[in-house]
C-alpha positions, 0 to 999 in steps of 0.5 A, spaced: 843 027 197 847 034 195 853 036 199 849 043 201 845 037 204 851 033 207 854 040 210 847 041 213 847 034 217 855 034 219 853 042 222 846 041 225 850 034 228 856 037 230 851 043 234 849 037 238 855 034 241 859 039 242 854 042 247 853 036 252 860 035 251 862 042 253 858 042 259 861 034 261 868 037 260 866 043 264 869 047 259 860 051 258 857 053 264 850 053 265 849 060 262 854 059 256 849 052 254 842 056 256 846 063 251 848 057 246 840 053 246 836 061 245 841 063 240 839 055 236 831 057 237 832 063 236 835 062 230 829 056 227 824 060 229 827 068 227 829 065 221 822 063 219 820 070 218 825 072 213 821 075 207 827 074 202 829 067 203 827 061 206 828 060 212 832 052 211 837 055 207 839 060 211 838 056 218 845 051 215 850 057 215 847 060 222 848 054 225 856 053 222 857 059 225 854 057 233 858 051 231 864 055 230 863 059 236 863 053 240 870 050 237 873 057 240 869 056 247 870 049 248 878 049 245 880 056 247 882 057 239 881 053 233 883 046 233 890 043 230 888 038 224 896 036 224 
């Protein structure tokens, strides 16, 4: 297993804890949750039509950036490693 492989795991993961956390917490609203999971599935089904690159290796940066985007939602910034 790479570490392309490695990365994709972490952000697909991270994706997944991060929404269930966000709407626990009530920092995600209802709307927020549904806007995350169309972005996702619009992302795993759109991306498959690209005619110039497969469609999983583009899908791993597209979900780090819905990760991202939630990191801002729920943490109203970035988060403090230190």
């Amino acid at each position: 297993m790479g570490s392309q492989a490695v990365a994709a795991f972490i952000g697909f993961w991270t994706f997944w804890v991060l929404l269930p956390y966000g709407y626990a917490v009530g920092e995600l609203s209802p709307k927020q949750v549904a806007v995350f999971l169309l972005l996702w599935i619009g992302g795993r089904v759109g991306l498959a039509y690209l005619p110039w690159m497969p469609a999983a290796g583009v899908f791993s940066p597209y979900v780090a950036v819905l990760d991202i985007g939630l990191v801002f939602a729920l943490f109203k910034g970035n988060v403090r490693l230190f």
